[in-house]
C-alpha positions as CSV (number, residue, x, y, z in Angstrom):
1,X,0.0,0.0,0.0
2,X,1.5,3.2,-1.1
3,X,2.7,5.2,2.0
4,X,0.1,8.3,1.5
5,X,-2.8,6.2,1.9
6,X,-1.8,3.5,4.5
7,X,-1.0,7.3,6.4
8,X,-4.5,8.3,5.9
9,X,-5.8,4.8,7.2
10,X,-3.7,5.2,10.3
11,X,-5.0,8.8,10.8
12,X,-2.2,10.2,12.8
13,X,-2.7,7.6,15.2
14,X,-6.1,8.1,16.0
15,X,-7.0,5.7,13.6
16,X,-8.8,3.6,16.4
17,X,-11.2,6.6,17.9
18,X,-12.0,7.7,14.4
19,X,-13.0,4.3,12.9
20,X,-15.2,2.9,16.0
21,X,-17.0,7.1,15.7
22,X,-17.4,5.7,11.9
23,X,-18.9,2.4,13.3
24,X,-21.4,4.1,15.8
25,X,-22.8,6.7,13.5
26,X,-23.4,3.7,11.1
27,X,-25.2,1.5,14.0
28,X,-27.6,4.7,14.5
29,X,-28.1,5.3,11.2
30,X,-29.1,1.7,10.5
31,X,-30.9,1.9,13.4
32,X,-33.0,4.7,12.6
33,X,-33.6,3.0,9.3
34,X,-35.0,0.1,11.2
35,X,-36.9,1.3,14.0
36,X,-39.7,2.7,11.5
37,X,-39.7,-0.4,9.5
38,X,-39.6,-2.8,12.4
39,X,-42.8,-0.7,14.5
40,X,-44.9,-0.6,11.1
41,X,-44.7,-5.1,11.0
42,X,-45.4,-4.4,14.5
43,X,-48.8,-2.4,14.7
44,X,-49.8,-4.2,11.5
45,X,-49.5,-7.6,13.1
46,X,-51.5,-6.2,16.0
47,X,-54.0,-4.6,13.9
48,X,-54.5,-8.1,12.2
49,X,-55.0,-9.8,15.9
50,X,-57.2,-7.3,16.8
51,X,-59.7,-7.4,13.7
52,X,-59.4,-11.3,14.1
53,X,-60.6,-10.7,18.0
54,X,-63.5,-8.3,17.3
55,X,-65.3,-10.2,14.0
56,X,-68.8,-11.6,14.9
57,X,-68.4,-14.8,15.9
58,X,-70.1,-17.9,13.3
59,X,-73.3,-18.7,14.9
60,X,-73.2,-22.4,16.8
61,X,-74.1,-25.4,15.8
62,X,-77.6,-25.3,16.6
63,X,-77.9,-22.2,14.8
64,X,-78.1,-19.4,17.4
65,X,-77.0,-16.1,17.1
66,X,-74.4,-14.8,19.4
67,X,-75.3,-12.7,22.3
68,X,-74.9,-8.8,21.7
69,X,-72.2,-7.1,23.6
70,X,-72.7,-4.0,26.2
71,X,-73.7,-0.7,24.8
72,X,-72.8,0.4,21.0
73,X,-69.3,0.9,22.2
74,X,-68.6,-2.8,22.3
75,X,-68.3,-2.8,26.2
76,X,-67.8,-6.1,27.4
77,X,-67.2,-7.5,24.0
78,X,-63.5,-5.7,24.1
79,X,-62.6,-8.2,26.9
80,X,-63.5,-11.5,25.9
81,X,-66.8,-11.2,28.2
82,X,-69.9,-11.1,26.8
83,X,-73.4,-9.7,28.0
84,X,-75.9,-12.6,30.1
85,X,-78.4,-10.1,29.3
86,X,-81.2,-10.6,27.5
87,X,-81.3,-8.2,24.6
88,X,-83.1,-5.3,25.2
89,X,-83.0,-4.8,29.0
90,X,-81.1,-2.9,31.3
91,X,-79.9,-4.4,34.2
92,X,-79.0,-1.0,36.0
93,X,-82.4,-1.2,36.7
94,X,-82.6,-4.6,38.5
95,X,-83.6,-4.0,42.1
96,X,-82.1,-7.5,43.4
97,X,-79.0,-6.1,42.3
């Protein structure tokens, strides 16, 4: 290697410090590249699970409908729970309650 350049690759002796800054600003660069990419799969997967969690279920074998959830928020139906109530009542206004 001709003297000039093995010089510049030796940087004065600080050839270490500067090469491992190089290396760093490369891991956050490639990190920042990433991070977006990487969080995007992320919230689409969880988008996926949720719409899978939330779909009316199929109605059961002896042809049923499901039971509607709590209020036209979903209520209950965001937890896995799901209303006892018959459709069409309010229990708030159960006195043995």
């Amino acid at each position: 290697m001709p003297e000039p350049v093995a010089e510049y690759f030796r940087m004065g002796g600080y050839a270490f410090y500067v090469w491992c800054s190089y290396a760093v600003v490369l891991v956050v660069l490639a990190l920042n590249l990433a991070a977006p990419a990487l969080r995007l799969r992320r919230v689409r997967l969880d988008l996926v699970r949720q719409a899978r969690f939330t779909e009316d279920p199929d109605p059961g074998p002896d042809g049923d409908e499901p039971l509607e959830a709590d209020g036209p928020s979903g209520g209950l139906a965001d937890t896995g729970a799901v209303s006892r109530a018959p459709v069409g009542t309010d229990r708030r206004d159960d006195p043995s309650r």
